[in-house]
mmCIF file as Biopython writes it, N, C-alpha, C and O atoms, coordinates in Angstrom:
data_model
#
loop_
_atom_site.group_PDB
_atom_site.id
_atom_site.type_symbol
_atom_site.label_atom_id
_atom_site.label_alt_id
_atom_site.label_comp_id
_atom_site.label_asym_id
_atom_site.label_entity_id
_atom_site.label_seq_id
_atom_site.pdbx_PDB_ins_code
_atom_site.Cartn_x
_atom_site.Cartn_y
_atom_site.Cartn_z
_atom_site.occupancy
_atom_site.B_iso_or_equiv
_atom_site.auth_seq_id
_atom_site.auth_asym_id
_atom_site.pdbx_PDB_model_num
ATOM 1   N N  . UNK A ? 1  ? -0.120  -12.254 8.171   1.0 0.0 1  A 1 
ATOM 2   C CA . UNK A ? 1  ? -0.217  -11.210 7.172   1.0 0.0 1  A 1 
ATOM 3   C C  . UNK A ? 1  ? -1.659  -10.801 6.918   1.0 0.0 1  A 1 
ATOM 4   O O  . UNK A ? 1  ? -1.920  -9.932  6.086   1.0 0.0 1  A 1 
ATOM 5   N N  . UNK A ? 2  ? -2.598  -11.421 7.628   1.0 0.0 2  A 1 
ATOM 6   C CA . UNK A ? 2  ? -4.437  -10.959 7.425   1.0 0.0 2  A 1 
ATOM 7   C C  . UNK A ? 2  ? -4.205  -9.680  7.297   1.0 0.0 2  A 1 
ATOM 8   O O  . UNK A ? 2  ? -3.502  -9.184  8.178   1.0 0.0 2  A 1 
ATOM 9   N N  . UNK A ? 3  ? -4.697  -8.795  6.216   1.0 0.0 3  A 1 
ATOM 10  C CA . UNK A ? 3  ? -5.172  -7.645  6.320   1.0 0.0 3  A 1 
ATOM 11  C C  . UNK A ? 3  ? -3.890  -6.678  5.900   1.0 0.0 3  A 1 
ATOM 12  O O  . UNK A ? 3  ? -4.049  -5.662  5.225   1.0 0.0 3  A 1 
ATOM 13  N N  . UNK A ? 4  ? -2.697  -7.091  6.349   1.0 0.0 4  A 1 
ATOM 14  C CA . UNK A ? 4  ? -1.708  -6.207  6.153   1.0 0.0 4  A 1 
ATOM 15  C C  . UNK A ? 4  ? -0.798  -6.492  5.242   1.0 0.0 4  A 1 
ATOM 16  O O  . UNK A ? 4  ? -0.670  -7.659  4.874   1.0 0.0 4  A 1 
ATOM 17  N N  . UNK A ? 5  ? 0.223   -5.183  4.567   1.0 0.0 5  A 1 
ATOM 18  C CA . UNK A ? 5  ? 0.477   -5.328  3.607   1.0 0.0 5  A 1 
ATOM 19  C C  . UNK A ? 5  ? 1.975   -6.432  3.406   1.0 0.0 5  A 1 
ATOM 20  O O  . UNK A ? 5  ? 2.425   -6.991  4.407   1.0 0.0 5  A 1 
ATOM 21  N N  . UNK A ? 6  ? 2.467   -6.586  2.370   1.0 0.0 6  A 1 
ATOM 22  C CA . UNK A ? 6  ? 3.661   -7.364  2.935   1.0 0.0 6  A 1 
ATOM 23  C C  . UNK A ? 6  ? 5.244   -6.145  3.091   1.0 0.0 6  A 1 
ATOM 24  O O  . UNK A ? 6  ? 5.449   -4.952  2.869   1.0 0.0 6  A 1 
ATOM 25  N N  . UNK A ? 7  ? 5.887   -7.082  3.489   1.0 0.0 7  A 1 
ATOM 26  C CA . UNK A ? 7  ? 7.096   -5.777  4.204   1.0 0.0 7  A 1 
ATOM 27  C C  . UNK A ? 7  ? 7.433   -5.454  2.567   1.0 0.0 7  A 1 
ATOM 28  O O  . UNK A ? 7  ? 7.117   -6.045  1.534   1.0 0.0 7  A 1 
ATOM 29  N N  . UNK A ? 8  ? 8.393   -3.978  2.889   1.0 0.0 8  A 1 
ATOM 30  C CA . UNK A ? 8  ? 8.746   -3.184  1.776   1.0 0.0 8  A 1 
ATOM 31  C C  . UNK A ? 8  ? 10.100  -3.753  1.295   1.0 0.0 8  A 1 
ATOM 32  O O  . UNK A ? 8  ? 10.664  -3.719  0.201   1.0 0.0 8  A 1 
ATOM 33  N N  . UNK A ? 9  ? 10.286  -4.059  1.980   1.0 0.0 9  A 1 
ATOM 34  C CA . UNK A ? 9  ? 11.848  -5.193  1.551   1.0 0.0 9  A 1 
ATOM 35  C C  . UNK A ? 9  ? 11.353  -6.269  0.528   1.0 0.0 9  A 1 
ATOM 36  O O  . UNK A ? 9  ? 12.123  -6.771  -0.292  1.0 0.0 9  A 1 
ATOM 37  N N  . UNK A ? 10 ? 10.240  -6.546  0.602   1.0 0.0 10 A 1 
ATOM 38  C CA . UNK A ? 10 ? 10.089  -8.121  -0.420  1.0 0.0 10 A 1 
ATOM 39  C C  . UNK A ? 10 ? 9.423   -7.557  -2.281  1.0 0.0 10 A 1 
ATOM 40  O O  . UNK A ? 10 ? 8.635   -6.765  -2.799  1.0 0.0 10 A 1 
ATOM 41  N N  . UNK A ? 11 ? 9.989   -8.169  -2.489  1.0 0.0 11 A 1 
ATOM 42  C CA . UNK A ? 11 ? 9.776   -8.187  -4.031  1.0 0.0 11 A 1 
ATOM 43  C C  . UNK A ? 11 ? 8.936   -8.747  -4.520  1.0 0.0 11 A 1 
ATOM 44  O O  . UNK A ? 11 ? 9.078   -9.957  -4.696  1.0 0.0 11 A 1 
ATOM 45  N N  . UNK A ? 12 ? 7.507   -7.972  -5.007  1.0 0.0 12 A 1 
ATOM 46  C CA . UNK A ? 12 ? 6.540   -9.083  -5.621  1.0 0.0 12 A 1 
ATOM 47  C C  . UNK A ? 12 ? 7.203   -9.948  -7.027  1.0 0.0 12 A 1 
ATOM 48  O O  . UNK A ? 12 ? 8.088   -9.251  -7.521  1.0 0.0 12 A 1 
ATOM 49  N N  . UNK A ? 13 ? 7.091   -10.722 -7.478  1.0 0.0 13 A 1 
ATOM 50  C CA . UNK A ? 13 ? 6.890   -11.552 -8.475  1.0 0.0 13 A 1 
ATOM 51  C C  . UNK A ? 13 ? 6.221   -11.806 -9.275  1.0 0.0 13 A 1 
ATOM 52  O O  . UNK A ? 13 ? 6.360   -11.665 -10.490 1.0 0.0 13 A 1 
ATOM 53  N N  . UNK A ? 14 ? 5.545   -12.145 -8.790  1.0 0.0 14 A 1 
ATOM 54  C CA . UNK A ? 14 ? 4.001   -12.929 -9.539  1.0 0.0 14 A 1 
ATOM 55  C C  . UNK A ? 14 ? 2.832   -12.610 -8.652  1.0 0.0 14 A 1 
ATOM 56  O O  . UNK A ? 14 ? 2.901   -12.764 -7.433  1.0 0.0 14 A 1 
ATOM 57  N N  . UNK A ? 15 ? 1.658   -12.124 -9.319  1.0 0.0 15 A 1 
ATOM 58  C CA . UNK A ? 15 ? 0.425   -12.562 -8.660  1.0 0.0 15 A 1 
ATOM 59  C C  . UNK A ? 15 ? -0.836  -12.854 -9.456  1.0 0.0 15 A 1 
ATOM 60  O O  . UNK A ? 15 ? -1.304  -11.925 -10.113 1.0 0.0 15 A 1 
ATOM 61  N N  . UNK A ? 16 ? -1.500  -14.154 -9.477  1.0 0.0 16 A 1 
ATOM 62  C CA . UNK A ? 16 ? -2.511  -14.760 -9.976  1.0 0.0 16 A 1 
ATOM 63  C C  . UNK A ? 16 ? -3.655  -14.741 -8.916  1.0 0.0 16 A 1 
ATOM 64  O O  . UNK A ? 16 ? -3.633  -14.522 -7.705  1.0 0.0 16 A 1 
ATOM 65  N N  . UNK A ? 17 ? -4.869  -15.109 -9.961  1.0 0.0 17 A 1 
ATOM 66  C CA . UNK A ? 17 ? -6.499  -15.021 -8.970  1.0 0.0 17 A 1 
ATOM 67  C C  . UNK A ? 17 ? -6.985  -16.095 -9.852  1.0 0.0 17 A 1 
ATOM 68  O O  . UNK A ? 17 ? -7.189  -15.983 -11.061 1.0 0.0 17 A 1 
ATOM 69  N N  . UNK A ? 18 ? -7.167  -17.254 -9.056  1.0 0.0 18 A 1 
ATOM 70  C CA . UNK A ? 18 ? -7.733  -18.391 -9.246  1.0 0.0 18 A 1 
ATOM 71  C C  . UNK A ? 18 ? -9.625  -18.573 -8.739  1.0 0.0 18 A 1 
ATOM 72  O O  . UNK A ? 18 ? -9.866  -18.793 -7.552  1.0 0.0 18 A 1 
ATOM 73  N N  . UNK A ? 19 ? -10.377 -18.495 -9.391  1.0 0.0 19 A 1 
ATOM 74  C CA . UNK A ? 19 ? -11.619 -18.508 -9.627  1.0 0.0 19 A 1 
ATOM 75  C C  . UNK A ? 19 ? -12.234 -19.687 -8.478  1.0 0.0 19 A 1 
ATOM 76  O O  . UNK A ? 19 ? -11.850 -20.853 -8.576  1.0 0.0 19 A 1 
ATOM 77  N N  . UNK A ? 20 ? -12.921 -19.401 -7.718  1.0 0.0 20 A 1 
ATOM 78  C CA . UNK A ? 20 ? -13.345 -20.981 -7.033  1.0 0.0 20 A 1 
ATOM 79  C C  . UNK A ? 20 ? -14.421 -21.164 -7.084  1.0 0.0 20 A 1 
ATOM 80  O O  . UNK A ? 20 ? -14.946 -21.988 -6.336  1.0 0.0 20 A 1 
ATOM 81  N N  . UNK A ? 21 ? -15.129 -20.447 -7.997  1.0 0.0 21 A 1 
ATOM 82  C CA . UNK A ? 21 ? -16.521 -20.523 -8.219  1.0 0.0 21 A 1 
ATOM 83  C C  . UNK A ? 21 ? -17.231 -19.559 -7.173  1.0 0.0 21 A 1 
ATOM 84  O O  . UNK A ? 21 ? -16.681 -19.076 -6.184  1.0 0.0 21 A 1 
ATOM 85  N N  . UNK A ? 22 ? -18.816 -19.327 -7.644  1.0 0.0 22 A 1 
ATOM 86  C CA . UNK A ? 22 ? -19.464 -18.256 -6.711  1.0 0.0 22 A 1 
ATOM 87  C C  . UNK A ? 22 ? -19.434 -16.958 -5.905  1.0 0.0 22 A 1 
ATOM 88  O O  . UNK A ? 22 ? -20.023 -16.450 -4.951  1.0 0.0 22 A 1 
ATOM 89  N N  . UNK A ? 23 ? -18.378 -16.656 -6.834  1.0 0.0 23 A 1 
ATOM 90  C CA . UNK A ? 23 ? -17.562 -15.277 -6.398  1.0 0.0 23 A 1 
ATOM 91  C C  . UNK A ? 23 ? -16.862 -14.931 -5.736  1.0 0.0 23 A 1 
ATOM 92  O O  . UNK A ? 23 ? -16.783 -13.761 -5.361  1.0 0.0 23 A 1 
ATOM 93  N N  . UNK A ? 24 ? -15.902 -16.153 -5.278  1.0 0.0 24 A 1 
ATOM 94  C CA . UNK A ? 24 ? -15.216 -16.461 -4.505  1.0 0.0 24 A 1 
ATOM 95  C C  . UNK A ? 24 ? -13.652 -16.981 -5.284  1.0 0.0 24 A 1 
ATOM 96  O O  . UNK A ? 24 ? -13.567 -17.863 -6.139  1.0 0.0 24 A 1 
ATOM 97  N N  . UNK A ? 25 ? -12.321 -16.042 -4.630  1.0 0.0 25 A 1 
ATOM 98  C CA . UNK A ? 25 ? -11.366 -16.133 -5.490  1.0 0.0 25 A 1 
ATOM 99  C C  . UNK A ? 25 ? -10.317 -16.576 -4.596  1.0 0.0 25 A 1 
ATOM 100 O O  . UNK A ? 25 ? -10.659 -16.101 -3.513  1.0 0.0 25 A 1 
ATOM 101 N N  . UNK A ? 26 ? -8.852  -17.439 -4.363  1.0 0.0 26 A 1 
ATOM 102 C CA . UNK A ? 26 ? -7.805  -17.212 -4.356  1.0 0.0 26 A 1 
ATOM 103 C C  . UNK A ? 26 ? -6.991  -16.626 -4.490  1.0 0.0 26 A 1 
ATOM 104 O O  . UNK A ? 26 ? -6.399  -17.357 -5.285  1.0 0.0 26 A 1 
ATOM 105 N N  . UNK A ? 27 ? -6.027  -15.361 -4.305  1.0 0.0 27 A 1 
ATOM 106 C CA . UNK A ? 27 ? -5.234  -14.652 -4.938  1.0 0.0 27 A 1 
ATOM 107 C C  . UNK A ? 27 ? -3.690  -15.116 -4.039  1.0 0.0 27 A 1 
ATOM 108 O O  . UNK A ? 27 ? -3.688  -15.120 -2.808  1.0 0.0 27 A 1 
ATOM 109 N N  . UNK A ? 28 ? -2.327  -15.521 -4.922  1.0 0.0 28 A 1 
ATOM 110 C CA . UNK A ? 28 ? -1.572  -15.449 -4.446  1.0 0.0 28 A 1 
ATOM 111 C C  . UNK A ? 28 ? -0.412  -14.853 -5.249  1.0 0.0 28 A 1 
ATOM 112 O O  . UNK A ? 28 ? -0.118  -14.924 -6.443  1.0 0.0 28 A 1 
ATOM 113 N N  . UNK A ? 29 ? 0.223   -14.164 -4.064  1.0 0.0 29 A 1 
ATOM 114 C CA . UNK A ? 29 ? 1.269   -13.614 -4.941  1.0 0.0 29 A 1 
ATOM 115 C C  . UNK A ? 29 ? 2.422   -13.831 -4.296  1.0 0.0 29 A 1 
ATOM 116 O O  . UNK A ? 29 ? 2.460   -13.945 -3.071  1.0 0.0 29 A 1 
ATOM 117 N N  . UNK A ? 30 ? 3.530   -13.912 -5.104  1.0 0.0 30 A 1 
ATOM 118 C CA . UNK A ? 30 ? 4.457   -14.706 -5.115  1.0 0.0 30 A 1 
ATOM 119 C C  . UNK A ? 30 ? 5.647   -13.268 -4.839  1.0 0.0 30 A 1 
ATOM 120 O O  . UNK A ? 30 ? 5.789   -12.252 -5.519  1.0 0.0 30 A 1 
ATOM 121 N N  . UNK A ? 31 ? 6.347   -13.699 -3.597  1.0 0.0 31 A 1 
ATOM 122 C CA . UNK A ? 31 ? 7.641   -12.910 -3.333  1.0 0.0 31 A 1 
ATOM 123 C C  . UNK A ? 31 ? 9.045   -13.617 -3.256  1.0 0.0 31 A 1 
ATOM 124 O O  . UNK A ? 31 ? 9.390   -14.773 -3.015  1.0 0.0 31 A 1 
ATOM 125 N N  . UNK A ? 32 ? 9.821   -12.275 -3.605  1.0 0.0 32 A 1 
ATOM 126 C CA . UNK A ? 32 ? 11.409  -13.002 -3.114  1.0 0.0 32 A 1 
ATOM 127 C C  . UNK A ? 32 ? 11.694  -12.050 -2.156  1.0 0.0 32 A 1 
ATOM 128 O O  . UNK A ? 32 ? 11.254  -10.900 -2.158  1.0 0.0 32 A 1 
ATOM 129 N N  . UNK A ? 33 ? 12.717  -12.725 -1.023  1.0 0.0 33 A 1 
ATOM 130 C CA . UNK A ? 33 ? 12.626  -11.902 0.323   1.0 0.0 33 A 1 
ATOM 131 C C  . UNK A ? 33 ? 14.479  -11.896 0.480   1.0 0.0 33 A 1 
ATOM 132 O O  . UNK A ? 33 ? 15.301  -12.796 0.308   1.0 0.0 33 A 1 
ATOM 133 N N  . UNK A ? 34 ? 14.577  -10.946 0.743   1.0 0.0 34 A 1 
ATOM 134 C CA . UNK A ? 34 ? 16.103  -10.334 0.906   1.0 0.0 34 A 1 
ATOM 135 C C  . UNK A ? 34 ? 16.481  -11.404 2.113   1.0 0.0 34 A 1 
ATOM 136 O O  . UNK A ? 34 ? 15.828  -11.871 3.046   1.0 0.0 34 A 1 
ATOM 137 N N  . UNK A ? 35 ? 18.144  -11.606 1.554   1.0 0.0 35 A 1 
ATOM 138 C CA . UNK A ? 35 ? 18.444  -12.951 2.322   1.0 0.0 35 A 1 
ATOM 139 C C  . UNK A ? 35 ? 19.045  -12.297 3.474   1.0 0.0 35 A 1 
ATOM 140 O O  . UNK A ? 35 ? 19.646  -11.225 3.549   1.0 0.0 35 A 1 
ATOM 141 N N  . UNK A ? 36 ? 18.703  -13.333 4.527   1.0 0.0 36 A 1 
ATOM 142 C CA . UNK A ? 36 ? 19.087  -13.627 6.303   1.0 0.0 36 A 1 
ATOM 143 C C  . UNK A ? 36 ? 20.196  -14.064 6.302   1.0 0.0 36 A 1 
ATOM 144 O O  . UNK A ? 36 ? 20.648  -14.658 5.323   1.0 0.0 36 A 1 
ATOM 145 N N  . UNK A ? 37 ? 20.768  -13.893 7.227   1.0 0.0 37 A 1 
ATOM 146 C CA . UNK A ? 37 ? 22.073  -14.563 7.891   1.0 0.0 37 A 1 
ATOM 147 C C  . UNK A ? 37 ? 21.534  -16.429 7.632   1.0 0.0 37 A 1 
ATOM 148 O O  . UNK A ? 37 ? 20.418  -16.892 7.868   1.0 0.0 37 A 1 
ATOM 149 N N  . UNK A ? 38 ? 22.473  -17.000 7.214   1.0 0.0 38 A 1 
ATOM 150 C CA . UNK A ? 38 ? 22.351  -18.122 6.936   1.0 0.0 38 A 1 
ATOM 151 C C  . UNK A ? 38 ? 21.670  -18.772 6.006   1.0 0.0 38 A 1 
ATOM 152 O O  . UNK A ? 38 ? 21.539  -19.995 6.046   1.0 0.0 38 A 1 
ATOM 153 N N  . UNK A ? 39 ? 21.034  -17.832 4.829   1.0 0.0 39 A 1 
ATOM 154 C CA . UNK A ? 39 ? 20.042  -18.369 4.308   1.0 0.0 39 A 1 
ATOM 155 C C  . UNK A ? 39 ? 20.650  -17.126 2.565   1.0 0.0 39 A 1 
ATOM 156 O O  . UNK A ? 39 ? 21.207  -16.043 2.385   1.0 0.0 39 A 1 
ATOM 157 N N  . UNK A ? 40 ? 20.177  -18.014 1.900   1.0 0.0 40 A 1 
ATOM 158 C CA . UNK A ? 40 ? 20.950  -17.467 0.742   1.0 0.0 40 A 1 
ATOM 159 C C  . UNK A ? 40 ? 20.063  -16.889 -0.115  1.0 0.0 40 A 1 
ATOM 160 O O  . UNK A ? 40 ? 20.627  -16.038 -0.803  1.0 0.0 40 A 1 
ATOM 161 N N  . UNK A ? 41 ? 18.612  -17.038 -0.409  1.0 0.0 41 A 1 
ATOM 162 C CA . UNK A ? 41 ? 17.615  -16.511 -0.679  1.0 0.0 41 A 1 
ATOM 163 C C  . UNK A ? 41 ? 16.581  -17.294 -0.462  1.0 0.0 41 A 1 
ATOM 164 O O  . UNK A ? 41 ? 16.627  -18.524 -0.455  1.0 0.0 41 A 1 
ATOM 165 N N  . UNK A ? 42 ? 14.846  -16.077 -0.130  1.0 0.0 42 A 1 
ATOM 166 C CA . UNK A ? 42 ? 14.141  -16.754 0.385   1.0 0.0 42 A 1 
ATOM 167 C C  . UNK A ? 42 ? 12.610  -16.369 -0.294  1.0 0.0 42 A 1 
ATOM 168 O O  . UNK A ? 42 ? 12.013  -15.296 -0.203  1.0 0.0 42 A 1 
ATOM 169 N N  . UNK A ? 43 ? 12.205  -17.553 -0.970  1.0 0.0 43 A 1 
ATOM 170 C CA . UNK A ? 43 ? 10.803  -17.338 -1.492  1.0 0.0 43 A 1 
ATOM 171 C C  . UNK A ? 43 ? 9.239   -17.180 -0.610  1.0 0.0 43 A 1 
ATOM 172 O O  . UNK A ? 43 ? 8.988   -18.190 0.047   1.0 0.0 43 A 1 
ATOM 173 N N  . UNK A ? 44 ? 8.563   -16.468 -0.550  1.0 0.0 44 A 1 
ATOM 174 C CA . UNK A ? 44 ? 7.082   -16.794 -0.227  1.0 0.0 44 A 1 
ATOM 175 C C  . UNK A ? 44 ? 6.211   -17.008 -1.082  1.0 0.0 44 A 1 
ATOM 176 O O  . UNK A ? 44 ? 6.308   -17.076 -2.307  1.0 0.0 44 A 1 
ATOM 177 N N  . UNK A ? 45 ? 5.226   -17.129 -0.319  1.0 0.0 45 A 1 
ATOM 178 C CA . UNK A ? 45 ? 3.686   -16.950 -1.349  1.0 0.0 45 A 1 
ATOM 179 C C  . UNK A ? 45 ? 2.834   -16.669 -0.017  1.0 0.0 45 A 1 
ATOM 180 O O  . UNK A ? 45 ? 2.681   -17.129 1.115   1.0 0.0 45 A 1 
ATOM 181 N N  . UNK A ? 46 ? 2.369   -15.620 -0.853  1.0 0.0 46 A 1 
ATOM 182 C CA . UNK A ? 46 ? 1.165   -15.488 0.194   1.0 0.0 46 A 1 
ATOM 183 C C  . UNK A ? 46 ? -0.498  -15.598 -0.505  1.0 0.0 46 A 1 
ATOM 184 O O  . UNK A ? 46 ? -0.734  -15.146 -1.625  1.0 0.0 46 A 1 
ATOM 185 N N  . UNK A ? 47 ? -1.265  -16.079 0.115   1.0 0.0 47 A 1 
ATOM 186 C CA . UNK A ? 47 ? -2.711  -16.610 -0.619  1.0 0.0 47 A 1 
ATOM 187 C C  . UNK A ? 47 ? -4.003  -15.977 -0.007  1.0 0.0 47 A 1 
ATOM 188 O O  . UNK A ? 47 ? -4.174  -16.377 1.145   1.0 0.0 47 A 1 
ATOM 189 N N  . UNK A ? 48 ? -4.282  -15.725 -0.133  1.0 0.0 48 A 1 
ATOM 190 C CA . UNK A ? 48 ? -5.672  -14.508 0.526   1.0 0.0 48 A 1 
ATOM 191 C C  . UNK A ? 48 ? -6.610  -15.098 -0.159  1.0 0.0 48 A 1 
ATOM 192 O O  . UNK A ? 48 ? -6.327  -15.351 -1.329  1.0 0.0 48 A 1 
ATOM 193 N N  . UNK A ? 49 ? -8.071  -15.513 0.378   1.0 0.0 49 A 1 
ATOM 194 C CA . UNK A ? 49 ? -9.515  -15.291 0.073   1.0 0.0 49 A 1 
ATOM 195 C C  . UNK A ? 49 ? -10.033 -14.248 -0.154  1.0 0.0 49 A 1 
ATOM 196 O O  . UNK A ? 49 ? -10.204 -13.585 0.869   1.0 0.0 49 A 1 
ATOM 197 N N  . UNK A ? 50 ? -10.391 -13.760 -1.110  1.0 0.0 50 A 1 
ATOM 198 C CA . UNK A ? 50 ? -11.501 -12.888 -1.717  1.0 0.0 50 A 1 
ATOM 199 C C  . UNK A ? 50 ? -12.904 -12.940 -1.748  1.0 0.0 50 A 1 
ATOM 200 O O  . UNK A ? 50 ? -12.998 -14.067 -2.234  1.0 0.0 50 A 1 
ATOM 201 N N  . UNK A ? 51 ? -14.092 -12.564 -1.594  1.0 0.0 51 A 1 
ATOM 202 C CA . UNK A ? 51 ? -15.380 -12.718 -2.426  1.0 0.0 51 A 1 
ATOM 203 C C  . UNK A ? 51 ? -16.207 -11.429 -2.816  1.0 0.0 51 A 1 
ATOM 204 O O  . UNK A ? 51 ? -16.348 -10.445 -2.091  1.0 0.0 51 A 1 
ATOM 205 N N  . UNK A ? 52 ? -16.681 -11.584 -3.967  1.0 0.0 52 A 1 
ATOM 206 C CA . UNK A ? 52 ? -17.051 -10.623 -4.149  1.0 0.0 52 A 1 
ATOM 207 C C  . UNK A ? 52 ? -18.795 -10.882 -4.385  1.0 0.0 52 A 1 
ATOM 208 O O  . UNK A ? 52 ? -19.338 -11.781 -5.028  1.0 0.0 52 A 1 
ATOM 209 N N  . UNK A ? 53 ? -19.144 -10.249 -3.956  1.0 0.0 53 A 1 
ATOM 210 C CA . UNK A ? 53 ? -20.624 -9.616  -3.299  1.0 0.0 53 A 1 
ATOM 211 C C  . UNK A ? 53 ? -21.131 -8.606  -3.969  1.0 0.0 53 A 1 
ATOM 212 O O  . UNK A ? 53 ? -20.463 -7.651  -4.366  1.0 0.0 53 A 1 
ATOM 213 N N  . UNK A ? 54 ? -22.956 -8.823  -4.223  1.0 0.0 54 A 1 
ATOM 214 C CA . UNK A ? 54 ? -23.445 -7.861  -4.670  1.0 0.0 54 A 1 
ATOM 215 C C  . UNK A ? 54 ? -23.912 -7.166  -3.591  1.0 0.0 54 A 1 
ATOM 216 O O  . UNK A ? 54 ? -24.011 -7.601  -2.443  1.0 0.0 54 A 1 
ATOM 217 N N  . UNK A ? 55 ? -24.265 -5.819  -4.079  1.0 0.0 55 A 1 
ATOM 218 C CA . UNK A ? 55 ? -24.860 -4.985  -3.370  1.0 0.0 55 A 1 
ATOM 219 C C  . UNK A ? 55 ? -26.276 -5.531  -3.022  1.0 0.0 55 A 1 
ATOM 220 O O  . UNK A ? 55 ? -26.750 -6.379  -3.778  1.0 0.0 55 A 1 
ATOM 221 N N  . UNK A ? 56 ? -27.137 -5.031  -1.717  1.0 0.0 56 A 1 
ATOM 222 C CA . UNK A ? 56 ? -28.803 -5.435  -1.983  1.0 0.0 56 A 1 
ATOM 223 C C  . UNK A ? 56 ? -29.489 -4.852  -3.430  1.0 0.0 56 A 1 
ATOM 224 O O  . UNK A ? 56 ? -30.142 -5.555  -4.202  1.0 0.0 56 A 1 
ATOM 225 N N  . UNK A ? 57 ? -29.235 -3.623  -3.591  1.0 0.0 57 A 1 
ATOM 226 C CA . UNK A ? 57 ? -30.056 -3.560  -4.870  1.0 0.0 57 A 1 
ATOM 227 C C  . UNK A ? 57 ? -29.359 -3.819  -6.293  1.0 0.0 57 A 1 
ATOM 228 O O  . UNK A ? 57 ? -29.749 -3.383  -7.377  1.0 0.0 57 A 1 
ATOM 229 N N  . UNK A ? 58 ? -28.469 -4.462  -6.094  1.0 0.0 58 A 1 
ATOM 230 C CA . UNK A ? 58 ? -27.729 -5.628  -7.354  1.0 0.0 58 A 1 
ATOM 231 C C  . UNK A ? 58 ? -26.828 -4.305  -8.024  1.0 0.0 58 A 1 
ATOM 232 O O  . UNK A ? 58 ? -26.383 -4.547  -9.146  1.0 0.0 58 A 1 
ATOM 233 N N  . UNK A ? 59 ? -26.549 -3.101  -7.530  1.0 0.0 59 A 1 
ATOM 234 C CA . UNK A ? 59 ? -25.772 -2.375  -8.820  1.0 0.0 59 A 1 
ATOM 235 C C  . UNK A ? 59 ? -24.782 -2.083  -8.313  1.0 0.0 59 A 1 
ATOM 236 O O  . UNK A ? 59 ? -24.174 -1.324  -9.067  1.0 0.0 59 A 1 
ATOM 237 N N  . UNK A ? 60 ? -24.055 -2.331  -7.088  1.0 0.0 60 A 1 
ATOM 238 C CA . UNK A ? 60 ? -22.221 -2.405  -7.113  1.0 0.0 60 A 1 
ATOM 239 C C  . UNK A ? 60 ? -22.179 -3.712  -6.524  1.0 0.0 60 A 1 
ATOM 240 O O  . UNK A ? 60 ? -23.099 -4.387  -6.064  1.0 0.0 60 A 1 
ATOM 241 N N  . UNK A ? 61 ? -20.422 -4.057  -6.656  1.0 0.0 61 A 1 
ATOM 242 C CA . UNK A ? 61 ? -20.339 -4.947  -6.294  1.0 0.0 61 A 1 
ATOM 243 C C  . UNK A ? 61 ? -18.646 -4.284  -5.078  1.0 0.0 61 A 1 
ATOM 244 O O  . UNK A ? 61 ? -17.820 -3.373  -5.126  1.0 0.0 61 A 1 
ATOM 245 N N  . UNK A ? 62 ? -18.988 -5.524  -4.119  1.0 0.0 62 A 1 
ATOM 246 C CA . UNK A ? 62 ? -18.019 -5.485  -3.102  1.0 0.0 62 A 1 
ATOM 247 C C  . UNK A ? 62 ? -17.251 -6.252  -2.591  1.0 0.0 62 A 1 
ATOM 248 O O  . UNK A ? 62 ? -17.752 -7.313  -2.218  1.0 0.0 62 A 1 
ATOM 249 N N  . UNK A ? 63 ? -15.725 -6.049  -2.357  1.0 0.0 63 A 1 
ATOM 250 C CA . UNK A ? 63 ? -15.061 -7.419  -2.318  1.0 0.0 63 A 1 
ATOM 251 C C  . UNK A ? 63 ? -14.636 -7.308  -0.639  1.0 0.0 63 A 1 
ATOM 252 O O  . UNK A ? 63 ? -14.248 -6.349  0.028   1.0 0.0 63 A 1 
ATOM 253 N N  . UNK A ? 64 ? -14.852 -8.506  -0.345  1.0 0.0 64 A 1 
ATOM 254 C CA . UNK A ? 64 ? -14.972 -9.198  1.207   1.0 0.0 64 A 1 
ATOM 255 C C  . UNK A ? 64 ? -13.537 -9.833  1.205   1.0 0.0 64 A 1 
ATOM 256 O O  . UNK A ? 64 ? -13.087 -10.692 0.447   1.0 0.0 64 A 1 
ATOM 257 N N  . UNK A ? 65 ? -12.864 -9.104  2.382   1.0 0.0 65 A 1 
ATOM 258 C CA . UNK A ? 65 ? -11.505 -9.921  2.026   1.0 0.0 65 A 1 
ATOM 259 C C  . UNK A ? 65 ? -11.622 -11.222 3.432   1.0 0.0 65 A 1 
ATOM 260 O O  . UNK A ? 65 ? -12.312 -10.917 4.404   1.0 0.0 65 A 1 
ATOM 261 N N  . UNK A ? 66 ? -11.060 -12.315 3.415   1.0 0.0 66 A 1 
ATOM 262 C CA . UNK A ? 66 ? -10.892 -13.022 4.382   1.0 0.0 66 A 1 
ATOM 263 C C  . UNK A ? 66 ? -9.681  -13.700 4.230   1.0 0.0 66 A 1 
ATOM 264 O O  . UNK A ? 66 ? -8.889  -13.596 3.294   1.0 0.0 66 A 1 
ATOM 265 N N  . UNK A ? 67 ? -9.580  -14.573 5.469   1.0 0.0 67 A 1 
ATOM 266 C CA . UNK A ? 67 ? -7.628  -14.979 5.208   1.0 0.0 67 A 1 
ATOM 267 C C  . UNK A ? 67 ? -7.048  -14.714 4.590   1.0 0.0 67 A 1 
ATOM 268 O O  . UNK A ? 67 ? -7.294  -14.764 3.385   1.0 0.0 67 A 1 
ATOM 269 N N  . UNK A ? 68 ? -5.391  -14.065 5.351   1.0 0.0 68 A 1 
ATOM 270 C CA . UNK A ? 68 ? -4.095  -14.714 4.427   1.0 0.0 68 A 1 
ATOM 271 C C  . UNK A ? 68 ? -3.082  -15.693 5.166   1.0 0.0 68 A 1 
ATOM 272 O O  . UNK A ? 68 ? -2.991  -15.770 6.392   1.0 0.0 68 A 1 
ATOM 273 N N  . UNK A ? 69 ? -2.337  -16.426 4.260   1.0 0.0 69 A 1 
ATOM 274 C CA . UNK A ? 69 ? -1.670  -16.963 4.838   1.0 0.0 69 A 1 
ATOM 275 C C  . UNK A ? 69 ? 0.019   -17.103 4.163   1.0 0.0 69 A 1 
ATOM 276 O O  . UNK A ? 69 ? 0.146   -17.602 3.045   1.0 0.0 69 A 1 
ATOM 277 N N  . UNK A ? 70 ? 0.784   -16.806 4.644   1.0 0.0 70 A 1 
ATOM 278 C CA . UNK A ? 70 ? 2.385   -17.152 4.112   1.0 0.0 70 A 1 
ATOM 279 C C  . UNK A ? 70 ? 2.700   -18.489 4.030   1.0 0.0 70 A 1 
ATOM 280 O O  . UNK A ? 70 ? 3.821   -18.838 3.660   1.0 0.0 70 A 1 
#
């Protein structure tokens, strides 16, 4: 899921941003996913790295996305 969005079928839930210090965040958000053959309902989470970055001359700031993972 790096970079891309999640399918239009899934239902967000929840999503929190956990602080890890130095401008650097966790974000996961929490889906329910339309049930499969054999499977009666199905939860994810997906968790992405964030950081956010100043500009060189300190007056915007920019967010650096890195990993996700399901």
């Amino acid at each position: 899921m790096a970079g891309a969005a999640a399918p239009k079928d899934w239902r967000l839930v929840s999503a929190h941003a956990v602080h890890l210090g130095a401008g650097k965040f966790c974000i996961a958000r929490f889906y329910d996913v339309p049930a499969r053959p054999r499977v009666s309902e199905e939860n994810f989470v997906v968790f992405a790295g964030v950081e956010v970055v100043s500009s060189g001359d300190g007056r915007e700031l920019r967010i650096v996305k890195h990993r996700s993972e399901r």
